[in-house]
N, C-alpha and C positions, 0 to 999 in steps of 0.2 A: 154804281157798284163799289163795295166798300171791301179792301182784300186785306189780308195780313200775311205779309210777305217774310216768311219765316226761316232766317239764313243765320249762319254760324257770326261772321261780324258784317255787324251791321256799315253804311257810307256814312264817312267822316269828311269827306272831303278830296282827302289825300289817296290819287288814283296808284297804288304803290304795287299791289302785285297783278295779274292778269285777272285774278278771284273778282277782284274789286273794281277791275275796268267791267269785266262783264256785267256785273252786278249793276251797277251805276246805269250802263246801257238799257238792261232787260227793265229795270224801272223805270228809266225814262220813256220807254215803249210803251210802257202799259198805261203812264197817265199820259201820254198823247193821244191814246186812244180814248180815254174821259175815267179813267180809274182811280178811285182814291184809295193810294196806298199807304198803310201803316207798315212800320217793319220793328222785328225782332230778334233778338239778338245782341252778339256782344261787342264791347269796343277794344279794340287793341288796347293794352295799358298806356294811361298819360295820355287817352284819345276824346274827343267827344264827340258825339254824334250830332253829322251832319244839318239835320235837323231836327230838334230834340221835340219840336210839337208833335212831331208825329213819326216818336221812335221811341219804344219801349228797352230799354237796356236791362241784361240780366245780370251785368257784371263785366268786370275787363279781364281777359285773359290773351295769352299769348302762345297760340295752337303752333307755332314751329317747334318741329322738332330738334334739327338741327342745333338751334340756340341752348336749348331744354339742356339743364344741366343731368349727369347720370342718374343720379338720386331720382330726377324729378319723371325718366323716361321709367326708369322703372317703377315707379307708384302707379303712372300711368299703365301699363304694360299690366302690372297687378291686378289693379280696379277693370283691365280689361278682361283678363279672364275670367276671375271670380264672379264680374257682373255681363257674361257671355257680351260683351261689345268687341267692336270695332276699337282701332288702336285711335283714330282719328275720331269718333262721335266719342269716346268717354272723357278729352278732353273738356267737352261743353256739358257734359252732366251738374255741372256745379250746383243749380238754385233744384233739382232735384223735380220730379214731376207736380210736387204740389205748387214749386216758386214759378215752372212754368206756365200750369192752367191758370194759377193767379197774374199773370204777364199777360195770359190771352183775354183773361175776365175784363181787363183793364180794357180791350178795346172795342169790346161791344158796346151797339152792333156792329157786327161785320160778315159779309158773306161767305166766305170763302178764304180757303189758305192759297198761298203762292210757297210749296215749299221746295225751297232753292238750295239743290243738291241732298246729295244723302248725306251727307254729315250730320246735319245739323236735325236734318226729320230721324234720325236713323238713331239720335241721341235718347229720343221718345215716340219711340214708334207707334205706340196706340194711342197720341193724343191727337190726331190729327184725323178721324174718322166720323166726326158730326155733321162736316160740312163739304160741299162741293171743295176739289182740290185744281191745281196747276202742279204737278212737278216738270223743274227745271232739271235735267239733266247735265250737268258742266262737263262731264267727260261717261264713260263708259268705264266707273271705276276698277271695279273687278278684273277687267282688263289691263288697267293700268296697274293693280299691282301684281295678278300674276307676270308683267312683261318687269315689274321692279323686282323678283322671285327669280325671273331668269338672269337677269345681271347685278346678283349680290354678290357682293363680295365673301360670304362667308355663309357656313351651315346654319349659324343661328339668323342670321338675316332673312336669307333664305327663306324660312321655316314659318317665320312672322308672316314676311310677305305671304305664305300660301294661304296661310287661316286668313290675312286679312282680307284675300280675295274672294274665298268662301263663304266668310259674312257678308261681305259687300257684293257678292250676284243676289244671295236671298232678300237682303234686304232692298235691292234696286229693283227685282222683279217685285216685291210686294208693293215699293210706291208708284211704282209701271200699272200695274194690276189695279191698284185703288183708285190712282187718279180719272178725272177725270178727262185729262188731256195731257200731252207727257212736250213739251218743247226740249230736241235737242239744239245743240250748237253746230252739229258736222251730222250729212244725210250717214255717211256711215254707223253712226250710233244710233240709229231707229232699227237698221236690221240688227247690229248686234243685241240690242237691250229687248228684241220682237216685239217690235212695234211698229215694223212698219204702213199698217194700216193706216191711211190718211184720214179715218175721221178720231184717229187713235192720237196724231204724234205731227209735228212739222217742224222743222229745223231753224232756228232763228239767225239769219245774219247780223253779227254784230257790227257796231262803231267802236271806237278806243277816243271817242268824242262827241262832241255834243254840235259843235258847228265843224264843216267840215276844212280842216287845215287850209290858211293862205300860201298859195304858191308862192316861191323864192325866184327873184331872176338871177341869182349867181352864188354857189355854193362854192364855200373854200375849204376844198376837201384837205384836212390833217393828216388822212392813214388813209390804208389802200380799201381796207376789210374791216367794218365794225361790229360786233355782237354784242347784245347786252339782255341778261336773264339771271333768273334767279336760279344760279347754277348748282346750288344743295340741293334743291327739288328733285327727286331720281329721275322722273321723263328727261326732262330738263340735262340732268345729269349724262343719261346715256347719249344725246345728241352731241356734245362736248364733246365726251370721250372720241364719240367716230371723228365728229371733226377733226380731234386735236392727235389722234391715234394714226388716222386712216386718209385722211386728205390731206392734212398740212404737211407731213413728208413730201409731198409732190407737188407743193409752191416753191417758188423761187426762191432763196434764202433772203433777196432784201426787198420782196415785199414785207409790206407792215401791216399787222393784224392787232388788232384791236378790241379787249374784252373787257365789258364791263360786268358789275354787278358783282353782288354774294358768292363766293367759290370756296371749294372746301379747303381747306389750307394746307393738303398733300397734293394738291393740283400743281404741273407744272409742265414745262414743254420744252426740250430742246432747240426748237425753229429759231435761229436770233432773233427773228421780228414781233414773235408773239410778246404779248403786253400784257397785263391784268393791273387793270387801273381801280378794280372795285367799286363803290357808289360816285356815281357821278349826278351832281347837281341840275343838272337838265337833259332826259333822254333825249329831246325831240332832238337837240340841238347835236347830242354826241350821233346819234348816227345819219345826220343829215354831213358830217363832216365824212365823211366817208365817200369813197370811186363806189362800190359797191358793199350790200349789204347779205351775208349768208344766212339762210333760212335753214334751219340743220335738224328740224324734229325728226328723231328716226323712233319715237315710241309713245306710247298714252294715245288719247281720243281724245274726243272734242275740238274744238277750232286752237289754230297757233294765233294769239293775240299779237305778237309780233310780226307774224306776219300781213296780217289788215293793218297797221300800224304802217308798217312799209308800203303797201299798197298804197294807205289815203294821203301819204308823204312823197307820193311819186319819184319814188326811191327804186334805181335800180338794184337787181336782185338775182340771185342763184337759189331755187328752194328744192329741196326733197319734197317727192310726194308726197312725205306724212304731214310738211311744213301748208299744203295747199288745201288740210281739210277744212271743209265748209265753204269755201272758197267756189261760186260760181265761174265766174270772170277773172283770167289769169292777166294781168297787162301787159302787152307787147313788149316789153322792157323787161321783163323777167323770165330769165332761163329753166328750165327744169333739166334736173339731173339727179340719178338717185346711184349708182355708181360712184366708189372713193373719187377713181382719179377721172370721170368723166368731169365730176363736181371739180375739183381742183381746175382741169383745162376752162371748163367754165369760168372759173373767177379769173382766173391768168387772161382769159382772152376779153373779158368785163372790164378791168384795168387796164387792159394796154387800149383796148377799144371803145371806151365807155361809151354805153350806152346813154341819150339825154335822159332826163326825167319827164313824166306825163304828169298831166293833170290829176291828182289823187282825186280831186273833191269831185269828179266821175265817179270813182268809186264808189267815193261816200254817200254822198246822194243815191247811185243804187240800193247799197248795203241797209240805209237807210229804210227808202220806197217798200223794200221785199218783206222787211221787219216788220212792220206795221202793218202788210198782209196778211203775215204769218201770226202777229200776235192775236188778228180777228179772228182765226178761225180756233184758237184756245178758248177766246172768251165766249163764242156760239156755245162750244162745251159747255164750257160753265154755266152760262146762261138756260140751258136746255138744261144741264143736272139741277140747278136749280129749283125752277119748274115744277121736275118733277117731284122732288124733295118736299116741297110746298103745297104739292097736289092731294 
């Protein structure tokens, strides 16, 4: 079977935001299972793709916002209302619907779409209806921006955020609706998106790798607390805030906390220990340096990739419930607390008492095993719409 895997950017290589570990993941699942996959889509600028024999590019562009200079957010913003879009799919309108079907002409035959998230289908919503479908679910976006609508900072933010929820339930129920099999990342987003019918929808466990992490015998921990995320992102965003608002008042002044990654440049913290080191050159390596790691999602759907990250690193851990979605198997080594300062005594008593590390590549191996369950009962779908398509 022959799929076109049709995502906003497409793999280069460089596993750089959680978009792109999952992405990387759900594709490697699908040709393990014997699928040859084409994919489309675009490159980050000064990127090239992965691999080009069997990847259609429509162009490079650069879908953050934050980066986007004012001029550039508002054209966007423009071209979104004018052309009733999403503020996030009229980014990827560029080669227009005639550059797209000519993108798809290019890779027949092929069976069926794999289209991965609503961005990127939601940019051309009726060209994806010839053929058996896969939609990939990556969050339960609609949700994710009404909860970015309740923690704006401001009436016009606000306001965006609500329309941008409004488009993005109709259009996520329409590729819920069309598809032929819907795979989330978290079982919570099959009730939410209503789907939870199992011959409708199954949850995929991901990896943030390909083989599963080498165990260390001796870690030399730098800092007490490490975090590292792409902290412009508003989910992303609101977890910071609690942590840095709502927990870290109730650390001890010389503990040392430790944040990596993108943050917005009003971001700051009176704790003396908090850090902001920004990009660092090796994730594995900054929060293996760490006594414990906080897992702090307090908003959005879909799975926290940072957290399975922690997990297959056998990394001890403090997580909020929202940080454990999709998540089967919690490891002994990791605390839950959803509570400010229950979380803070948590991490206090994780450093003063650290817990060892486990074996991650348990994990993995699970997370693994379950995926490749999960991915057969999409392609029966498929298989079966097929069929009948044919018949």
């Amino acid at each position: 079977m022959h799929l076109a895997f049709v995502t906003s950017i497409v793999p280069d290589g460089t596993l750089t935001t959680g978009y792109e570990i999952a992405n990387a993941a759900i594709i490697a699942g699908l040709r393990r299972a014997g699928i040859r996959i084409s994919v489309v889509g675009f490159t980050w600028p000064n990127r090239q793709p992965e691999e080009p024999e069997q990847t259609v590019v429509l162009g490079a562009v650069d879908v953050q916002t934050d980066t986007a200079s004012t001029a550039q957010r508002l054209r966007w913003l423009g071209r979104a209302v004018a052309e009733g879009q999403t503020f996030s799919s009229v980014k990827l309108r560029q080669p227009g619907e005639s550059g797209m079907r000519d993108a798809l002409r290019a890779l027949e035959p092929f069976d069926g779409y794999v289209l991965n998230g609503v961005q990127m289908a939601g940019a051309f919503p009726a060209l994806f209806t010839d053929k058996p479908s896969l939609f990939v679910a990556h969050n339960v976006e609609h949700q994710s921006a009404s909860e970015n609508a309740a923690a704006a900072r401001s009436l016009v933010e606000r306001l965006l955020y609500q329309r941008e929820a409004r488009l993005l339930q109709r259009l996520e129920e329409r590729f819920c609706r069309q598809a032929d099999f819907v795979f989330t990342l978290a079982e919570d987003d099959r009730r939410a998106l209503g789907i939870a019918d199992p011959s409708r929808s199954a949850t995929l466990p991901l990896t943030t790798r390909r083989q599963a992490p080498q165990p260390v015998s001796h870690r030399a921990t730098g800092t007490d607390l490490a975090l590292i995320g792409t902290w412009t992102w508003q989910p992303n965003r609101i977890g910071l805030d609690w942590f840095l608002e709502q927990v870290v008042p109730h650390l001890p002044a010389e503990m040392v906390i430790t944040i990596a990654g993108r943050v917005p440049a009003t971001l700051s913290c009176a704790h003396p220990g908090v850090r902001f080191v920004g990009r660092v050159e090796d994730a594995t390596a900054f929060v293996r340096s760490a006594k414990v790691i906080p897992l702090i999602s307090r908003a959005g759907s879909g799975v926290q990739l940072k957290t399975i990250e922690t997990f297959e690193l056998g990394l001890p851990a403090v997580a909020t419930r929202a940080s454990l979605r999709g998540i089967d198997h919690v490891p002994e080594n990791c605390t839950v607390a959803n509570d400010p300062q229950a979380f803070a005594r948590a991490l206090v008593e994780a450093v003063r008492w650290p817990l060892p590390d486990v074996d991650g590549g348990i994990f993995h191996r699970a997370q693994m095993q379950a995926m490749d369950r999960q991915i057969q009962l999409g392609l029966s779908a498929l298989g079966q719409a097929a069929r009948r398509s044919a018949a």
